[in-house]
PDB file of N, CA, C, O and CB in Angstrom:
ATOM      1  N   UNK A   1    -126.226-177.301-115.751  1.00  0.00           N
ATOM      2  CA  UNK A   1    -125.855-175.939-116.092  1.00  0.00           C
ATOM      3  C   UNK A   1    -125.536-175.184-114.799  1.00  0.00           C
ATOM      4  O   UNK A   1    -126.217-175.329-113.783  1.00  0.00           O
ATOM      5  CB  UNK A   1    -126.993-175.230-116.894  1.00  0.00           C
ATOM      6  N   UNK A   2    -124.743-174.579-114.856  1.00  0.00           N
ATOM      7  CA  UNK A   2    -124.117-173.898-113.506  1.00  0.00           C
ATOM      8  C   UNK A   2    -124.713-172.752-113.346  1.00  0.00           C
ATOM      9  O   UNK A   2    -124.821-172.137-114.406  1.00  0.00           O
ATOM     10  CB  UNK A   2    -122.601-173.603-113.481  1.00  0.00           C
ATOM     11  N   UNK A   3    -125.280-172.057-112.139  1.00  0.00           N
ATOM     12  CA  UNK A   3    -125.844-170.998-112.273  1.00  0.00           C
ATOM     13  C   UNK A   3    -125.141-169.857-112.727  1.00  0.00           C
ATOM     14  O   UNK A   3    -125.694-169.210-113.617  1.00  0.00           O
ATOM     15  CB  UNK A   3    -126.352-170.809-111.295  1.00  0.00           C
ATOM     16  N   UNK A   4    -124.160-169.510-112.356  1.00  0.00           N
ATOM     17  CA  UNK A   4    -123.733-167.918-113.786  1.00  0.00           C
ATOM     18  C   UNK A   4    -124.146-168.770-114.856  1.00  0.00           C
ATOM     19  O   UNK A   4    -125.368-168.729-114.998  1.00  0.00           O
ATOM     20  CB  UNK A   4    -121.565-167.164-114.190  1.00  0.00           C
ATOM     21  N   UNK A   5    -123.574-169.514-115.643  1.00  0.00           N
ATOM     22  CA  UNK A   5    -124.320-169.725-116.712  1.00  0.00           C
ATOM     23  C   UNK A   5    -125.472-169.846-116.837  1.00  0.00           C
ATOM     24  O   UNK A   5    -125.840-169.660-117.996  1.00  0.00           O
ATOM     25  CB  UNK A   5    -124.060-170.442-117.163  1.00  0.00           C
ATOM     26  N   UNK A   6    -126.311-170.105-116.079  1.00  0.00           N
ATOM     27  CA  UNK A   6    -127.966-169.642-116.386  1.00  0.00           C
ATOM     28  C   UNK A   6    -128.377-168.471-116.221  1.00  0.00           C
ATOM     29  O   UNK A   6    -129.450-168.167-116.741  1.00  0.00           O
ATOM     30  CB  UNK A   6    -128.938-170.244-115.631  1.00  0.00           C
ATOM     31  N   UNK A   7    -127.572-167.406-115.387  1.00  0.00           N
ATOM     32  CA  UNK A   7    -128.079-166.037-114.790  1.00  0.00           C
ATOM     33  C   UNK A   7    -127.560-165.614-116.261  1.00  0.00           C
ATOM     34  O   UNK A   7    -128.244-165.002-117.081  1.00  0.00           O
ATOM     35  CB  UNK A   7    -127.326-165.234-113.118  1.00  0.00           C
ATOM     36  N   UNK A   8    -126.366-166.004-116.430  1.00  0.00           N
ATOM     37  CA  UNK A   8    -126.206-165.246-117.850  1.00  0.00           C
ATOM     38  C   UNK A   8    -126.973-165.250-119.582  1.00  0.00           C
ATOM     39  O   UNK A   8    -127.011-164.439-120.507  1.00  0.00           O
ATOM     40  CB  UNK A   8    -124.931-165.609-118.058  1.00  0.00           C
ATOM     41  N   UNK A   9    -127.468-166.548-119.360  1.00  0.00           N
ATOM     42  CA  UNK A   9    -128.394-167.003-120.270  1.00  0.00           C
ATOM     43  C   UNK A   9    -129.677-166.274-120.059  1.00  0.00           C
ATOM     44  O   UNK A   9    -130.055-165.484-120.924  1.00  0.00           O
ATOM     45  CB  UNK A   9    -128.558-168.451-120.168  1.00  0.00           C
ATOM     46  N   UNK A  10    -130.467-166.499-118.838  1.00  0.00           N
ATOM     47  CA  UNK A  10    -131.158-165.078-118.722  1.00  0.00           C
ATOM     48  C   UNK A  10    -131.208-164.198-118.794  1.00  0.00           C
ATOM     49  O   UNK A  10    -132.286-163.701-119.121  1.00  0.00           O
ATOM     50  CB  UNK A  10    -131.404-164.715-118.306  1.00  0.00           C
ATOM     51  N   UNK A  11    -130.116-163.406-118.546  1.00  0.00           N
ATOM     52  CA  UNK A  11    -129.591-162.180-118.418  1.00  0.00           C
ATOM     53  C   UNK A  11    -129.686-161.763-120.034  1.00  0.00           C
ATOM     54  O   UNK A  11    -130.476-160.866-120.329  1.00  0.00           O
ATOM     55  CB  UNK A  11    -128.054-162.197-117.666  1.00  0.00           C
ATOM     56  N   UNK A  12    -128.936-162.364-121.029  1.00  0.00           N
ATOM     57  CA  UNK A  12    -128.979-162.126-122.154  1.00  0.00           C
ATOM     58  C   UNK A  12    -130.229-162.066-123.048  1.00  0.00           C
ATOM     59  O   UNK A  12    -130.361-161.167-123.878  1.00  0.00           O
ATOM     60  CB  UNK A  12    -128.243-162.821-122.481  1.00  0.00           C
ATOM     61  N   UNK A  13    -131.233-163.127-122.852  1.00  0.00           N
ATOM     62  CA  UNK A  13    -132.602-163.165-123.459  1.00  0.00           C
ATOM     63  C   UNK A  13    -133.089-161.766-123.193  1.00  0.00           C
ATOM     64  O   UNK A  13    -133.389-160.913-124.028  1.00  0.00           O
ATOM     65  CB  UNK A  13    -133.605-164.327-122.820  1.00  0.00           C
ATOM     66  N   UNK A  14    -133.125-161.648-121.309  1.00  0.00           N
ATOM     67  CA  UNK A  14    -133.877-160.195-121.386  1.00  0.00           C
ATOM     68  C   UNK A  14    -133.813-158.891-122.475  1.00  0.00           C
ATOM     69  O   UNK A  14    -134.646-158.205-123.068  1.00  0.00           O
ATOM     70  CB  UNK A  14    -133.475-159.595-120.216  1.00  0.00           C
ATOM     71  N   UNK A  15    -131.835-158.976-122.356  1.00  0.00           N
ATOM     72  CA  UNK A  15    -131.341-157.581-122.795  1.00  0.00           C
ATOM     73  C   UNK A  15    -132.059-157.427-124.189  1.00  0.00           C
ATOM     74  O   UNK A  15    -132.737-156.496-124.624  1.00  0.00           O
ATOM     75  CB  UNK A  15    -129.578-157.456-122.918  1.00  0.00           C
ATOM     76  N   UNK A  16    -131.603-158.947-124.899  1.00  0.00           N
ATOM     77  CA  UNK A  16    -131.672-158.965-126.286  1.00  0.00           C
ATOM     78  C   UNK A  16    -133.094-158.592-126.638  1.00  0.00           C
ATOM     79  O   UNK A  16    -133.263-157.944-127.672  1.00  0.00           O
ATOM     80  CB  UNK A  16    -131.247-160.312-126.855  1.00  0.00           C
ATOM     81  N   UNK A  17    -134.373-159.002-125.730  1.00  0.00           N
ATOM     82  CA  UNK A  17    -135.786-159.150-125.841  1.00  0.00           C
ATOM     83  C   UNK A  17    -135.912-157.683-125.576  1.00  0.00           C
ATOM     84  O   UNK A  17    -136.345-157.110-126.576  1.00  0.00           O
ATOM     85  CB  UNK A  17    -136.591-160.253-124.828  1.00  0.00           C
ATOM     86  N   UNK A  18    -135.715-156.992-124.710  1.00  0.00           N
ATOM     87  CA  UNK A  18    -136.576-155.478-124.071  1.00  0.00           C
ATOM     88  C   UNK A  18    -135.107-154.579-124.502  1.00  0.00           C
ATOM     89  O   UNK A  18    -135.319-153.372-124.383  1.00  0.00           O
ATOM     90  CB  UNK A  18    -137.143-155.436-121.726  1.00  0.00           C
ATOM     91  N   UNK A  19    -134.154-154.788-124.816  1.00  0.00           N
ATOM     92  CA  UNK A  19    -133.210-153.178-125.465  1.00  0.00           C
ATOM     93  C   UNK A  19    -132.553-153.719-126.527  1.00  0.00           C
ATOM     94  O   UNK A  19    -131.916-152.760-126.963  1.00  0.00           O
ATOM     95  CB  UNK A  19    -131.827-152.307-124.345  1.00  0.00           C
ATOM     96  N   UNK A  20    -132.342-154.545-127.131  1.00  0.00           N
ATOM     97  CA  UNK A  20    -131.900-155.257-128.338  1.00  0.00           C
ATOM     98  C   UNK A  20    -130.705-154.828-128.308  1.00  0.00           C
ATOM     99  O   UNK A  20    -130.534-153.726-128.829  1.00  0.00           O
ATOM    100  CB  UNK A  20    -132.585-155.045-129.646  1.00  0.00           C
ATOM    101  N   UNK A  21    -129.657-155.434-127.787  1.00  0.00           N
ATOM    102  CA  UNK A  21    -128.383-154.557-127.065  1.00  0.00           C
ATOM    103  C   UNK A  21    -127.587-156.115-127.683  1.00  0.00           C
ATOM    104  O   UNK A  21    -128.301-157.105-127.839  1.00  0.00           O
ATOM    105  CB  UNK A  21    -128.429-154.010-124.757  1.00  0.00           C
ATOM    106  N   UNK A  22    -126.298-156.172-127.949  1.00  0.00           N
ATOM    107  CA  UNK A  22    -125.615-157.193-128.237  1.00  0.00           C
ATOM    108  C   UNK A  22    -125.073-157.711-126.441  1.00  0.00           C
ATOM    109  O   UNK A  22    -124.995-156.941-125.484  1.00  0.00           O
ATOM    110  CB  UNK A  22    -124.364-156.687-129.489  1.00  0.00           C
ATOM    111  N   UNK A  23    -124.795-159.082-126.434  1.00  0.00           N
ATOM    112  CA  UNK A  23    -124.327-159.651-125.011  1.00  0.00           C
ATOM    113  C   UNK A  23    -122.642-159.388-124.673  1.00  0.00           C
ATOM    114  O   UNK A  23    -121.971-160.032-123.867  1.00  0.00           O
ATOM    115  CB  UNK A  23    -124.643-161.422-125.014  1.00  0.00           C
ATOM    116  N   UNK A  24    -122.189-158.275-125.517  1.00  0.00           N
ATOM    117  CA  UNK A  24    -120.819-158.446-125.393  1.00  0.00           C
ATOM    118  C   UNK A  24    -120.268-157.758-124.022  1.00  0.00           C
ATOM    119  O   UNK A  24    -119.300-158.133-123.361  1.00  0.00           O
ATOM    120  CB  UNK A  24    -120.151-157.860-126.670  1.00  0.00           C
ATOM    121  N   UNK A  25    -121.022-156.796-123.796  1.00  0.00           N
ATOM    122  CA  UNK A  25    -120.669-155.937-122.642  1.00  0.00           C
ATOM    123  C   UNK A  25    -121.173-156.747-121.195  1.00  0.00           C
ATOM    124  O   UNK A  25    -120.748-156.713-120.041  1.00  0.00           O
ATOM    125  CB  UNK A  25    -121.465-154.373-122.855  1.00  0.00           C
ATOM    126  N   UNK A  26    -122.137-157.383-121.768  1.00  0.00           N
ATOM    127  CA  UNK A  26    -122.483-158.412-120.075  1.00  0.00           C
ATOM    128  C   UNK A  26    -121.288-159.761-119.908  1.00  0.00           C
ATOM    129  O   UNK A  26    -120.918-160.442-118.951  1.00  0.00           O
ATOM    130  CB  UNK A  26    -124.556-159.479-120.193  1.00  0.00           C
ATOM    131  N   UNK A  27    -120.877-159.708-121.616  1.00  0.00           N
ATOM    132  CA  UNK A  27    -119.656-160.991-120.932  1.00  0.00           C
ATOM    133  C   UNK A  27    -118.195-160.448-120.718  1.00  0.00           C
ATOM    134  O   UNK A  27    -117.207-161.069-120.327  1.00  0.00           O
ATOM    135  CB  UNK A  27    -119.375-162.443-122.139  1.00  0.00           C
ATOM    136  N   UNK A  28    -118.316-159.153-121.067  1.00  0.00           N
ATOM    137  CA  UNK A  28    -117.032-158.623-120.829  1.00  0.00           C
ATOM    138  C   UNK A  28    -117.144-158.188-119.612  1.00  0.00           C
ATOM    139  O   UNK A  28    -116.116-158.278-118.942  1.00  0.00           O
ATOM    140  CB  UNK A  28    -116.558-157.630-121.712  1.00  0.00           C
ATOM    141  N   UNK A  29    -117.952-157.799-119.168  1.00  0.00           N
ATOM    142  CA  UNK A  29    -118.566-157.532-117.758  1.00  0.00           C
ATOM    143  C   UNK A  29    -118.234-158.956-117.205  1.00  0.00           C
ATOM    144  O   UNK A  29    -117.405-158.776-116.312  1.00  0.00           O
ATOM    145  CB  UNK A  29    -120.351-157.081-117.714  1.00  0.00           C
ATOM    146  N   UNK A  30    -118.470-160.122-117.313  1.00  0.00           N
ATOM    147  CA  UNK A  30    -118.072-160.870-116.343  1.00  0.00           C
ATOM    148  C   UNK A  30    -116.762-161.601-116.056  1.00  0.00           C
ATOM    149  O   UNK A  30    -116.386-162.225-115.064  1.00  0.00           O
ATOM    150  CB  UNK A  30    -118.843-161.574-116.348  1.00  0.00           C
ATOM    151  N   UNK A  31    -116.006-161.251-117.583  1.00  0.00           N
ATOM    152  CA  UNK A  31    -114.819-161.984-117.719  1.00  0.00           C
ATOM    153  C   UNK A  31    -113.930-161.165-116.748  1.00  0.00           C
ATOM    154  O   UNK A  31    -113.220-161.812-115.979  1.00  0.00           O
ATOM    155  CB  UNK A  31    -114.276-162.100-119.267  1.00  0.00           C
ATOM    156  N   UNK A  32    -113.879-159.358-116.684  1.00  0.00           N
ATOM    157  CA  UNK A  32    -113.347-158.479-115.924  1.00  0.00           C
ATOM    158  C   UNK A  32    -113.664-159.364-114.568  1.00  0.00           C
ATOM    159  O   UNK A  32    -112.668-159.868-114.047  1.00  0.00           O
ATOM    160  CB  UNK A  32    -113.959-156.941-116.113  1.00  0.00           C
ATOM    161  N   UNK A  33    -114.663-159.558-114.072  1.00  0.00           N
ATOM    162  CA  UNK A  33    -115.420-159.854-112.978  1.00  0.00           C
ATOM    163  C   UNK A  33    -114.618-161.290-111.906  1.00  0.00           C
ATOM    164  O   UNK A  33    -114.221-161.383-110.744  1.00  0.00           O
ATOM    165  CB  UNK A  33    -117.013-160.229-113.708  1.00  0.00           C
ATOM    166  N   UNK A  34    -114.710-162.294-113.216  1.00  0.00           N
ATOM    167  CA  UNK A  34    -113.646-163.429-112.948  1.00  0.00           C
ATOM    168  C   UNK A  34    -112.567-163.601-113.115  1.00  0.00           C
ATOM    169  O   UNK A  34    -111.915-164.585-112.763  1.00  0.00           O
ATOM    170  CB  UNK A  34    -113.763-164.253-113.313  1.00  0.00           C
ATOM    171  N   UNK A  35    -111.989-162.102-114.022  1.00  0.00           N
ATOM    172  CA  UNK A  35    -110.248-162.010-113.449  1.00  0.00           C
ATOM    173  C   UNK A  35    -109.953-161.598-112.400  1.00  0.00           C
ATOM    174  O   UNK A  35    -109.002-162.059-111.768  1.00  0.00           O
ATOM    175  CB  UNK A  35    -109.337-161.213-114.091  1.00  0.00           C
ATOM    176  N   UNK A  36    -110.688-160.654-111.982  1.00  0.00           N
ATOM    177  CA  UNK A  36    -110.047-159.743-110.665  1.00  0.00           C
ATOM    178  C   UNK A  36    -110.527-160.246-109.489  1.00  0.00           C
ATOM    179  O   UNK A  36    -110.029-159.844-108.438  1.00  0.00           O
ATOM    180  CB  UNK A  36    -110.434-158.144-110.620  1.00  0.00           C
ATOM    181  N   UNK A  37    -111.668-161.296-109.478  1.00  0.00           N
ATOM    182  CA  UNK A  37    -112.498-161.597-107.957  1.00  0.00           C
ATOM    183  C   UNK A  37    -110.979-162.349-107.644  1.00  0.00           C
ATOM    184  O   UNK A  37    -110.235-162.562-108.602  1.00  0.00           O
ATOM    185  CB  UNK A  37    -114.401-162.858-107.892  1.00  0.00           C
ATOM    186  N   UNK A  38    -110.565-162.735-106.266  1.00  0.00           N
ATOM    187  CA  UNK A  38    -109.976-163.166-105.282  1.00  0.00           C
ATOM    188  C   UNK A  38    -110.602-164.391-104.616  1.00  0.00           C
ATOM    189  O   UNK A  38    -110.919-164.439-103.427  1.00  0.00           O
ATOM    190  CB  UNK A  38    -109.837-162.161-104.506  1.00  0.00           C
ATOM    191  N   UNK A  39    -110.755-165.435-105.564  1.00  0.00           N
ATOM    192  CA  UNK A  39    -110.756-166.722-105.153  1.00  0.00           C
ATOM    193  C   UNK A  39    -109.845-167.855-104.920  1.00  0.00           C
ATOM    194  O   UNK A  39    -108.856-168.030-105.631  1.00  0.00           O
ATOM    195  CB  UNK A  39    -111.345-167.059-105.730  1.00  0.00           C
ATOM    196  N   UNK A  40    -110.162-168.646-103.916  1.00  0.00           N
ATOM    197  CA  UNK A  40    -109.456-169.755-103.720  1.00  0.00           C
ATOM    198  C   UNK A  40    -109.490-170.303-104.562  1.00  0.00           C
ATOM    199  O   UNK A  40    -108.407-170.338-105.148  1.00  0.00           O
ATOM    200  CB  UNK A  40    -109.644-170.432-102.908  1.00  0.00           C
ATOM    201  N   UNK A  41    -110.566-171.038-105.184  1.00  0.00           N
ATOM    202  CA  UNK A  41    -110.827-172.177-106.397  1.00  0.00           C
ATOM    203  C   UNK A  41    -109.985-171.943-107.583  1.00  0.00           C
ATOM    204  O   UNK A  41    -110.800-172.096-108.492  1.00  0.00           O
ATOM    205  CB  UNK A  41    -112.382-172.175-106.967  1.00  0.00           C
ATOM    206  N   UNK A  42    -108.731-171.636-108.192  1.00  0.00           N
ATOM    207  CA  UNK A  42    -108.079-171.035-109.146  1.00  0.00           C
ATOM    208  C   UNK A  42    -109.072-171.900-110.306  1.00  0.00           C
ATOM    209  O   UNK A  42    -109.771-171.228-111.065  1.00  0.00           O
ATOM    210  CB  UNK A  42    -106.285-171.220-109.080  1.00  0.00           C
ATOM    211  N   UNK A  43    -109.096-173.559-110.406  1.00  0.00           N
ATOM    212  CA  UNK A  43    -109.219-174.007-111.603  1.00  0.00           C
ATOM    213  C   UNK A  43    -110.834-173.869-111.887  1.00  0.00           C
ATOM    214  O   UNK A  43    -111.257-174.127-113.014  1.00  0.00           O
ATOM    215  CB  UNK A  43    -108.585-175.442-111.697  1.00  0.00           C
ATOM    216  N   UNK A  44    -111.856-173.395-110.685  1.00  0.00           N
ATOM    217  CA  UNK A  44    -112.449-173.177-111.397  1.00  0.00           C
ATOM    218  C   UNK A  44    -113.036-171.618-112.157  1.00  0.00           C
ATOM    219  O   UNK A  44    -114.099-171.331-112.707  1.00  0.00           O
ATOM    220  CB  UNK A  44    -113.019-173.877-110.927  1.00  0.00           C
ATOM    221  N   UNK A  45    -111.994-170.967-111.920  1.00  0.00           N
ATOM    222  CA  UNK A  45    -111.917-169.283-112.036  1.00  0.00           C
ATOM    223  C   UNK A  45    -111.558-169.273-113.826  1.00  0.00           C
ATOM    224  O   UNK A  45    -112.024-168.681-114.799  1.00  0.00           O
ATOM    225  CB  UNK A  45    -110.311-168.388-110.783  1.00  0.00           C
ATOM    226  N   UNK A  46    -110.506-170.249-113.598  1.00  0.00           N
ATOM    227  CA  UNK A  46    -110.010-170.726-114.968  1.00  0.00           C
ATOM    228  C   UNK A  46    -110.839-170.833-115.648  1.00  0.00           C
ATOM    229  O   UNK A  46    -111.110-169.994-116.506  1.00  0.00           O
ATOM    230  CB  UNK A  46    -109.384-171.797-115.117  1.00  0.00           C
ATOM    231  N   UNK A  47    -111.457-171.864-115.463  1.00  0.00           N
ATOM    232  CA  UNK A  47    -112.813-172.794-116.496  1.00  0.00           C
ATOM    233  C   UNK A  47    -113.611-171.425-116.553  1.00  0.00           C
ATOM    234  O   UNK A  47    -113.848-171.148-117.728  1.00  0.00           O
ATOM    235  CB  UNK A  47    -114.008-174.498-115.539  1.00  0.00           C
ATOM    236  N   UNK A  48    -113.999-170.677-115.855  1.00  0.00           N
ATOM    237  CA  UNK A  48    -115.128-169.692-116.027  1.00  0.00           C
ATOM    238  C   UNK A  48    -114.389-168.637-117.207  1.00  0.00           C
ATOM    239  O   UNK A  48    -114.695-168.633-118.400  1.00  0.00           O
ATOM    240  CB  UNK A  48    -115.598-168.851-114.369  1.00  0.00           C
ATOM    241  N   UNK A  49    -113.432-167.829-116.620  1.00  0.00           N
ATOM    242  CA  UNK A  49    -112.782-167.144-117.934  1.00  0.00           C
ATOM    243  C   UNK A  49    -112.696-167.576-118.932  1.00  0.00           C
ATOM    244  O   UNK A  49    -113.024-166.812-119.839  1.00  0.00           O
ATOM    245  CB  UNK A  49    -111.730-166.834-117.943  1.00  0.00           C
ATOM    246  N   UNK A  50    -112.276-168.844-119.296  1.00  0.00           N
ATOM    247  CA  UNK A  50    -111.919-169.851-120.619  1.00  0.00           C
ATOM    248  C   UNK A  50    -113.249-170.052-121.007  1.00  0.00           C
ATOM    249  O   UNK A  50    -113.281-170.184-122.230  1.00  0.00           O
ATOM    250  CB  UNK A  50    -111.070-171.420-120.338  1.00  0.00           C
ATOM    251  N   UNK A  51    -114.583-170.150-120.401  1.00  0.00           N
ATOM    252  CA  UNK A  51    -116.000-170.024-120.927  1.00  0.00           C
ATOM    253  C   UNK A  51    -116.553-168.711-121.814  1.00  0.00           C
ATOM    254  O   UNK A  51    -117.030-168.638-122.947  1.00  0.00           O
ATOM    255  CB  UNK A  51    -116.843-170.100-119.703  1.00  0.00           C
ATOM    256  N   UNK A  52    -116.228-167.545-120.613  1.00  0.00           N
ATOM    257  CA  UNK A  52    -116.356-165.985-121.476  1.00  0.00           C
ATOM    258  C   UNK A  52    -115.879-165.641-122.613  1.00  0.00           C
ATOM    259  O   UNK A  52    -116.434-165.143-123.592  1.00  0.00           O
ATOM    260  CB  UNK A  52    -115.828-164.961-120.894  1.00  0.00           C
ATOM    261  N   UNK A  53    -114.455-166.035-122.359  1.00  0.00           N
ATOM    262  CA  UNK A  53    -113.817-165.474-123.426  1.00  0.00           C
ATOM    263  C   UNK A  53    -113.920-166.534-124.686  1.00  0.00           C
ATOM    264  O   UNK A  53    -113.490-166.031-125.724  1.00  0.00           O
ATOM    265  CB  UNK A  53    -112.327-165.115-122.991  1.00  0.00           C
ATOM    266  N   UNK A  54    -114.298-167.618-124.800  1.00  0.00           N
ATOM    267  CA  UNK A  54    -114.988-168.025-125.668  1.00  0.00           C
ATOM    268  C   UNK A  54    -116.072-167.593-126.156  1.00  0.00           C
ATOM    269  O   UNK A  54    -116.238-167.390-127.359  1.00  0.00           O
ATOM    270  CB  UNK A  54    -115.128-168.843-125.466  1.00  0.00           C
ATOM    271  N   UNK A  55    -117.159-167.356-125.028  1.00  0.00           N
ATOM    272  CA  UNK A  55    -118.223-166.761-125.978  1.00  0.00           C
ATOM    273  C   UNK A  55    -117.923-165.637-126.696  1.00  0.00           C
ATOM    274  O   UNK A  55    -118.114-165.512-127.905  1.00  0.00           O
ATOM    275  CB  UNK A  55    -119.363-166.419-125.328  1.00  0.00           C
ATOM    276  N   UNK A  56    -117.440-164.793-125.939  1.00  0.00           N
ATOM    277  CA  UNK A  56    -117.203-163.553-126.580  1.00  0.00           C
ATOM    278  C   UNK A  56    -116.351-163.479-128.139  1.00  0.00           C
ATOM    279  O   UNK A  56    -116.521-162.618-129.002  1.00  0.00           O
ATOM    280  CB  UNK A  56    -116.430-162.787-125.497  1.00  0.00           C
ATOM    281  N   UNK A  57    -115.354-164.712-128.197  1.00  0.00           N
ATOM    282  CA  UNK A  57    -115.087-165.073-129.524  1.00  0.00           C
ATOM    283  C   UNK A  57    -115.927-165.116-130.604  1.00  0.00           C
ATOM    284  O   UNK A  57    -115.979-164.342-131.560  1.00  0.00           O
ATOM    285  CB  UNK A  57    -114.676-166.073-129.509  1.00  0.00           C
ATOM    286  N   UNK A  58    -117.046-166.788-130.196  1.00  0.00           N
ATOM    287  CA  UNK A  58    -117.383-166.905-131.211  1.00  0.00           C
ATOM    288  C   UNK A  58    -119.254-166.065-131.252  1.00  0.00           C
ATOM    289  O   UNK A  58    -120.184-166.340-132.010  1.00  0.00           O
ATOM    290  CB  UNK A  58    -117.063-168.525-131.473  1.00  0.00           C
ATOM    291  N   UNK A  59    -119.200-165.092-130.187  1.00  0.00           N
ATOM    292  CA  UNK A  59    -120.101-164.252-131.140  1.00  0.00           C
ATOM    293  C   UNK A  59    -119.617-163.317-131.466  1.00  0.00           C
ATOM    294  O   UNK A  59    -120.370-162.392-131.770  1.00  0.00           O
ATOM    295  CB  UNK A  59    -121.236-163.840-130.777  1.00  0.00           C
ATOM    296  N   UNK A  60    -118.416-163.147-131.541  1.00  0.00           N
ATOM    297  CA  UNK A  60    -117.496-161.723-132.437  1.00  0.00           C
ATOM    298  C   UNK A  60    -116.931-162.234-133.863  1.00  0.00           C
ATOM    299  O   UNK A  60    -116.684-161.482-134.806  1.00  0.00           O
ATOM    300  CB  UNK A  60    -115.827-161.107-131.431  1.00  0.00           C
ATOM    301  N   UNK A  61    -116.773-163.595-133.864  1.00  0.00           N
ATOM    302  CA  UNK A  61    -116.792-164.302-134.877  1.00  0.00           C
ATOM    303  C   UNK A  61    -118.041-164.774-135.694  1.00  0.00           C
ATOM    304  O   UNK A  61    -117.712-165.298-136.758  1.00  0.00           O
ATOM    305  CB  UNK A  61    -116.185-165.178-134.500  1.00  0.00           C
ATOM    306  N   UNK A  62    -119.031-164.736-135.532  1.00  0.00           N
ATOM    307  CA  UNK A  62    -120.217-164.777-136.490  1.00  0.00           C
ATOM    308  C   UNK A  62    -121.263-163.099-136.521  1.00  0.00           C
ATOM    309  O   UNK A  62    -122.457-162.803-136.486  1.00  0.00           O
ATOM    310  CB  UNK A  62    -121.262-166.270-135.834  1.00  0.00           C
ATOM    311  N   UNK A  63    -120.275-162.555-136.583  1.00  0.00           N
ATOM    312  CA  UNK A  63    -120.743-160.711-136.437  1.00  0.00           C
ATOM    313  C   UNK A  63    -121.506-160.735-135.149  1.00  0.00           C
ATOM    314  O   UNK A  63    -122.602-160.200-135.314  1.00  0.00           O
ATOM    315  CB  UNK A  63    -121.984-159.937-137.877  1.00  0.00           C
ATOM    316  N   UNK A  64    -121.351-161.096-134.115  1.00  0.00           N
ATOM    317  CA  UNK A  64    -121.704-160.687-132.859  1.00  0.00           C
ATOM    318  C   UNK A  64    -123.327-160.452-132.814  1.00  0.00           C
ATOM    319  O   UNK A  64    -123.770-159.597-132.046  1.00  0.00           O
ATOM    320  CB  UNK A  64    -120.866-159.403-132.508  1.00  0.00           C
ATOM    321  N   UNK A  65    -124.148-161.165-133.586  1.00  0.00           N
ATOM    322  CA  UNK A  65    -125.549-161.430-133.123  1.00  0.00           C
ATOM    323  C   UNK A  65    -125.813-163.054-133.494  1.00  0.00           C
ATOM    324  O   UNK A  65    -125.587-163.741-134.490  1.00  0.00           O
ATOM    325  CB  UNK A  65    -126.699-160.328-133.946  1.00  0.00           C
ATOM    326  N   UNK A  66    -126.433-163.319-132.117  1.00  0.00           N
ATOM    327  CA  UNK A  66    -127.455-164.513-132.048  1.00  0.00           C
ATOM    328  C   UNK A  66    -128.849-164.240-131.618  1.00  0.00           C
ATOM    329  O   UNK A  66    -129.084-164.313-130.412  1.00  0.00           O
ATOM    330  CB  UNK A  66    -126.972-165.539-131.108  1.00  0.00           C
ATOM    331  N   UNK A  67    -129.662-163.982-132.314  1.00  0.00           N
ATOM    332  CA  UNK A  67    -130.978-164.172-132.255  1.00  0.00           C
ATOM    333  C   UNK A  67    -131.793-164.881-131.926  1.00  0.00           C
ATOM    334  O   UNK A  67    -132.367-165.415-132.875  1.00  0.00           O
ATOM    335  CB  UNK A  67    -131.274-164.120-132.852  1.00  0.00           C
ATOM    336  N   UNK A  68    -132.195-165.205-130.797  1.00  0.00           N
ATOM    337  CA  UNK A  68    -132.924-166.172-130.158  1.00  0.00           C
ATOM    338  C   UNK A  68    -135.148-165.772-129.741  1.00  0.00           C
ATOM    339  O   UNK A  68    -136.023-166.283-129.041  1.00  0.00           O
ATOM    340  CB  UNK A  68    -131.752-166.286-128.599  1.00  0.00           C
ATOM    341  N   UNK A  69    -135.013-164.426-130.865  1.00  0.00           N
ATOM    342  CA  UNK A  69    -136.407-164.274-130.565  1.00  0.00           C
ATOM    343  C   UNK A  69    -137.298-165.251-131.436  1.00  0.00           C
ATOM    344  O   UNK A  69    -138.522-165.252-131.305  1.00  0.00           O
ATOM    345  CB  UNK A  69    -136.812-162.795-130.796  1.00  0.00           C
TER     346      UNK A  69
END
């Protein structure tokens, strides 16, 4: 597991656990984040956006809660 993906997996338990907040704004928050950063690595900038914006699909596609308490 790559660490953004674990910071974000953390990141999300917290929100969801202590403000019961949906994860859409922390992945839209990062997808902004990995369009605009200025990296060399293009393909793996790629793979990271093509990760977000998946999630952000398919939890907008199952009404945007996953419950993991």
């Amino acid at each position: 597991m790559s660490p953004t993906l674990y910071a974000t997996t953390i990141l999300d338990r917290y929100y969801r656990k202590h403000f019961d907040i949906m994860p859409d704004l922390l992945l839209l928050f990062l997808y902004i984040h990995y369009s605009s950063s200025s990296s060399k690595d293009q393909n793996t900038m790629q793979t990271r956006k093509l990760y977000v914006a998946q999630q952000i699909a398919m939890w907008n596609a199952i009404g945007g809660r996953v419950l993991w308490r």
